[in-house]
KETILUM-960424 format. One record per residue (C-alpha): residue number from 0; x, y, z; chain; residue in one letter. Coordinates in nm, 2 decimals, m for minus. Layout:
% residues N
n:xx:yy:zz:chain:res
NUM:X:Y:Z:A:A;
...
END
This chain:
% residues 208
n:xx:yy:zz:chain:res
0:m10.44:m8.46:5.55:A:X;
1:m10.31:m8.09:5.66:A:X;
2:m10.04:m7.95:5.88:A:X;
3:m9.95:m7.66:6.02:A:X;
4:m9.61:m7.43:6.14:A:X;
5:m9.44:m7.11:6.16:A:X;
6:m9.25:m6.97:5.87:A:X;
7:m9.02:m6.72:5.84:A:X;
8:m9.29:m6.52:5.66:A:X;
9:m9.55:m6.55:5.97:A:X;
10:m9.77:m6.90:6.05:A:X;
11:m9.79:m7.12:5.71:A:X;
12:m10.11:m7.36:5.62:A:X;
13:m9.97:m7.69:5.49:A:X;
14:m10.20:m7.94:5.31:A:X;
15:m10.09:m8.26:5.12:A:X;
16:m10.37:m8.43:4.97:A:X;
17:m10.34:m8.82:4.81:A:X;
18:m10.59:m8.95:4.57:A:X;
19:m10.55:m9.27:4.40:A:X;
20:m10.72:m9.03:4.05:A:X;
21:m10.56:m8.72:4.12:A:X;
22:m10.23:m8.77:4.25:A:X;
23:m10.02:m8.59:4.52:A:X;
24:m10.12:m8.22:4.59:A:X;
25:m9.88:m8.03:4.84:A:X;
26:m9.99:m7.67:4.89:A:X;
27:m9.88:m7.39:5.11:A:X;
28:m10.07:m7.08:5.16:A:X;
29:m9.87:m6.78:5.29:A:X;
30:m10.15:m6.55:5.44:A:X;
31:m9.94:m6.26:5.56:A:X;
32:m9.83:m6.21:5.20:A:X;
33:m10.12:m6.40:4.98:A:X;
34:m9.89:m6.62:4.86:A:X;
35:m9.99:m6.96:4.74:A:X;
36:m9.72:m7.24:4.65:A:X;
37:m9.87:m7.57:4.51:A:X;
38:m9.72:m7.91:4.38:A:X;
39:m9.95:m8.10:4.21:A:X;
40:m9.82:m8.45:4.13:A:X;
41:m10.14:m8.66:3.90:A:X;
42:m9.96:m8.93:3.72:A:X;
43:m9.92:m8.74:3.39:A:X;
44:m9.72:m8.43:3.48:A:X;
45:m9.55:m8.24:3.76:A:X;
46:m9.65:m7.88:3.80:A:X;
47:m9.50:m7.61:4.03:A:X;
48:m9.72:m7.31:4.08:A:X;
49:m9.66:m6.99:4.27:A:X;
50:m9.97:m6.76:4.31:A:X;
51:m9.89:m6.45:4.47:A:X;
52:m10.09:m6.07:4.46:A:X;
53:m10.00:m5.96:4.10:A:X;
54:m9.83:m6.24:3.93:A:X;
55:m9.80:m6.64:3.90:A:X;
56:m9.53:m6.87:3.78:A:X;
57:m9.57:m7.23:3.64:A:X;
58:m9.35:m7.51:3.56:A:X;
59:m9.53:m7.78:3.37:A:X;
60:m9.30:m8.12:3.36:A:X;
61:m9.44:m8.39:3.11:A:X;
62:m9.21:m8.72:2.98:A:X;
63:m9.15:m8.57:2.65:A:X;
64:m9.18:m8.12:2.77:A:X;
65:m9.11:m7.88:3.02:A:X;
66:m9.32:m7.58:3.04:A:X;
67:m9.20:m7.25:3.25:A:X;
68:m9.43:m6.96:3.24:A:X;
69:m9.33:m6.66:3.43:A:X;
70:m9.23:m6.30:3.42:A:X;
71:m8.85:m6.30:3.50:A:X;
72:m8.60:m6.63:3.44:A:X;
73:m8.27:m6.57:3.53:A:X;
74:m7.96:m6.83:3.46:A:X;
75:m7.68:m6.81:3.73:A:X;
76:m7.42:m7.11:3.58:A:X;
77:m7.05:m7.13:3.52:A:X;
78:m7.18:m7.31:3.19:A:X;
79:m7.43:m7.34:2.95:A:X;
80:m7.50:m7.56:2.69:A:X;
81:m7.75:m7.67:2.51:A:X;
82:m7.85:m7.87:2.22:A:X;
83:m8.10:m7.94:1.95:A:X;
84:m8.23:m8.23:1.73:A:X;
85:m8.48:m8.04:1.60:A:X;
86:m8.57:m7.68:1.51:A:X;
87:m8.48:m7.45:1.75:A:X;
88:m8.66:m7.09:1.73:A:X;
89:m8.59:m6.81:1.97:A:X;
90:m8.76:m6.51:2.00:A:X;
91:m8.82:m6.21:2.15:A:X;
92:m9.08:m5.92:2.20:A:X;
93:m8.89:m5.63:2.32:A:X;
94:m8.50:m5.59:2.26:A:X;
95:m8.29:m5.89:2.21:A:X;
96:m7.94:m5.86:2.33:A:X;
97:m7.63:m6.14:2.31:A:X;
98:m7.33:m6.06:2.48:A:X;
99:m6.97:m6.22:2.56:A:X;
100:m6.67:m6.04:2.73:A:X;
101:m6.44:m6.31:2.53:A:X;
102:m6.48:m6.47:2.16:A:X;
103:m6.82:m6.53:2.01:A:X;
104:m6.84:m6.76:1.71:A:X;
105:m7.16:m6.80:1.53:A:X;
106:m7.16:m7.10:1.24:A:X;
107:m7.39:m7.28:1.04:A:X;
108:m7.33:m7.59:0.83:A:X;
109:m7.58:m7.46:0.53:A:X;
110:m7.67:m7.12:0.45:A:X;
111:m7.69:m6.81:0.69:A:X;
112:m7.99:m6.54:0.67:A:X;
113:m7.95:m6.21:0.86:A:X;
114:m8.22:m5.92:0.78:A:X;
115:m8.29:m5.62:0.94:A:X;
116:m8.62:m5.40:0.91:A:X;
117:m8.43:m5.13:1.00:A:X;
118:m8.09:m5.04:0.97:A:X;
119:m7.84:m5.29:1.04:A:X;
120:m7.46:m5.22:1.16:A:X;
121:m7.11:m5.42:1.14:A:X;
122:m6.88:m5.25:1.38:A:X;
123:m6.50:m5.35:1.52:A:X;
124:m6.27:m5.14:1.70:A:X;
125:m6.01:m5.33:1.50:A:X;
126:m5.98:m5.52:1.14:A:X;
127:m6.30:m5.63:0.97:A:X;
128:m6.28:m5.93:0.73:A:X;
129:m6.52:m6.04:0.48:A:X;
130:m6.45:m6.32:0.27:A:X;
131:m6.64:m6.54:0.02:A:X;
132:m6.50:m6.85:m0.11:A:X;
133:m6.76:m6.78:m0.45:A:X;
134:m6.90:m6.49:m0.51:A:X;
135:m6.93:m6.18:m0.30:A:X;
136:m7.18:m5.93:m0.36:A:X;
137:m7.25:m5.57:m0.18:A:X;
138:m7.59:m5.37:m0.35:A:X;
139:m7.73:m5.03:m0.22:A:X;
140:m8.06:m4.98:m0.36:A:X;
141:m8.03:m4.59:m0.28:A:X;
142:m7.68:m4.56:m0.30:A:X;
143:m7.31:m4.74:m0.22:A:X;
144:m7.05:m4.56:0.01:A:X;
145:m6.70:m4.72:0.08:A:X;
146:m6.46:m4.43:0.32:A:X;
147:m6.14:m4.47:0.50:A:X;
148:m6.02:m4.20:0.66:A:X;
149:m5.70:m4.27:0.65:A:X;
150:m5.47:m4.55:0.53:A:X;
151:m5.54:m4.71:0.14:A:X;
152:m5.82:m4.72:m0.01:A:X;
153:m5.80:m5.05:m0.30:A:X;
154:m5.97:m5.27:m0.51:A:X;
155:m5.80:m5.56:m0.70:A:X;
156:m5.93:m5.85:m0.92:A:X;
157:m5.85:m6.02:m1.24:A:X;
158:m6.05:m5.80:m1.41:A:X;
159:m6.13:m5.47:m1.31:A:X;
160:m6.46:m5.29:m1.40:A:X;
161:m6.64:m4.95:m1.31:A:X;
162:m6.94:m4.83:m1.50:A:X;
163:m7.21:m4.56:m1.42:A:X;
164:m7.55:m4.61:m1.57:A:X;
165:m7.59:m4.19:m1.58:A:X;
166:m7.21:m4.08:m1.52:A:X;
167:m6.90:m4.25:m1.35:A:X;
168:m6.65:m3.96:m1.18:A:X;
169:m6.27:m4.02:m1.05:A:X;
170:m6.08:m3.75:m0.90:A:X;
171:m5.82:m3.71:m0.64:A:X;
172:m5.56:m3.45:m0.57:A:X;
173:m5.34:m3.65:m0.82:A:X;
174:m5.46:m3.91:m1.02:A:X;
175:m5.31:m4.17:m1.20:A:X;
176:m5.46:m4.38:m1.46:A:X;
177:m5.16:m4.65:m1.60:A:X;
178:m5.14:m5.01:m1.78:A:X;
179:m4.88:m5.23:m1.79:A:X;
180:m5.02:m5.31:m2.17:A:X;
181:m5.28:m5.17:m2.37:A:X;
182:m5.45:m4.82:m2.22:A:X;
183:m5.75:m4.72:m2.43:A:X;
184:m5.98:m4.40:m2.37:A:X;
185:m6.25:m4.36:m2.59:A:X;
186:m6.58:m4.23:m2.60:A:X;
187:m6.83:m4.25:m2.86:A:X;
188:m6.93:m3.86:m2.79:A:X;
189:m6.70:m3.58:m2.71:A:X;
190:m6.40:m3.62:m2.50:A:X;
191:m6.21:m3.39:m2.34:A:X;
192:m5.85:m3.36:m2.22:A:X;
193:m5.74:m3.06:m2.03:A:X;
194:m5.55:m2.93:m1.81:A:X;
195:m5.34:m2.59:m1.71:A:X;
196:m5.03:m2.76:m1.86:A:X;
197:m5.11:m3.08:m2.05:A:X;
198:m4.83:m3.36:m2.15:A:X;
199:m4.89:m3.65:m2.44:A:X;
200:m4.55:m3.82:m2.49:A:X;
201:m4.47:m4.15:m2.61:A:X;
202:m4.21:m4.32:m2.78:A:X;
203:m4.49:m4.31:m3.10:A:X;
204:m4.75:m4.02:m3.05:A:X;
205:m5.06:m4.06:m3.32:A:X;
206:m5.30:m3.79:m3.32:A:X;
207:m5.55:m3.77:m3.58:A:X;
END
C-alpha cells in the first residue's frame, strides 16, 4: 500500500510494502532532490539506505553485525566507550589522527609494537621518561645523537662502557676523567698526552 504528503523538501512519495517472504519495505522518494530513503525489514536483517545524486549510505543490522557504509560518520557523545572480546583492528587510508585536550593513557597487558615507515617523533613540551623494568635498548643504524641544550647531560650505571668500532672521541671545554679506585689508560699503539702545560702528580709517580 502507498501514501502520500508534503515535506519540508516539496511533496514526498511514501510506500510501505508487506510480504509474508520479503518483509517490511518503507521507502520515501524525495523528487525535488532525487533522494531515496528505504527501510527494508526481511526477517534476517534491518537495512537503512539513503540514495541520493552522488552518494549512498547503508546500515546493515544482523543478530551477530552491524554494517555502516558511508562517506562521512561523525560521533557527537559526552562518552565513548567501547570494548572488545576479540581482535580489534583499526585502520585508516589517508592520515590518522588521535587527539585529547586532557590525559591520554595507552596500555597493553603483553607486548607493545610501534613502527614507523617513515620517520617517527616523541615530543613533550615538558619532561620525557623512559623506563624499562629489564633491559633498555636505543640502536641507530646510520648513526646515534643524544643533545641538551642546556642543563646536564649524564649517564650512570653499574658499569660504564663506551667503545667505537673505528674511533671513540671525548672533548669538552674542560674535561675530567677520575676514579674513585683504579684509573687505567692504555693502548696497545701509541698514546699520546699533551697539552700547553701538562701535570702528572701522585703521591707515587711510575714512569717507565
Amino acid at each position: 500500500m502507498g501514501a502520500s504528503g508534503p515535506g519540508a523538501a516539496g511533496t514526498l512519495v511514501c510506500k510501505i510494502e508487506l510480504d509474508k517472504k520479503g518483509g517490511i519495505t518503507v521507502q520515501v522518494d524525495n523528487g525535488d532532490d532525487q533522494i531515496t530513503q528505504t527501510i527494508v525489514m526481511d526477517g534476517t536483517s534491518i537495512t537503512i539506505t539513503v540514495k541520493g545524486q552522488q552518494e549512498t549510505s547503508t546500515i546493515v543490522q544482523k543478530q551477530d553485525s552491524i554494517v555502516v557504509t558511508v562517506k562521512d560518520l561523525t560521533f557527537d557523545t559526552d562518552t565513548i566507550t567501547m570494548k572488545s572480546k576479540g581482535v580489534s583492528k583499526w585502520t585508516s587510508q589517508d592520515t590518522l589522527t588521535v587527539e585529547s585536550t586532557k590525559d591520554m593513557t595507552l596500555k597493553t597487558s603483553a607486548k607493545l609494537t610501534q613502527t614507523a615507515t617513515s620517520d617517527a617523533k616523541l615530543s613533550s613540551s615538558a619532561n620525557v621518561n623512559i623506563e624499562a623494568t629489564s633491559k633498555l635498548a636505543m640502536k641507530g643504524n646510520m648513526g646515534a645523537e643524544m643533545v641538551t641544550s642546556g642543563g646536564e647531560a649524564k649517564v650512570d650505571g653499574v658499569t660504564l662502557k663506551l667503545a667505537g668500532k673505528s674511533q671513540a672521541e671525548m672533548s669538552g671545554a674542560m674535561t675530567k676523567v677520575s676514579g674513585t679506585g683504579k684509573l687505567d689508560l692504555e693502548s696497545s699503539g701509541m698514546a699520546n698526552l699533551k697539552g700547553s702545560i701538562t701535570s702528572v702528580g701522585g703521591t707515587l709517580v711510575k714512569l717507565g
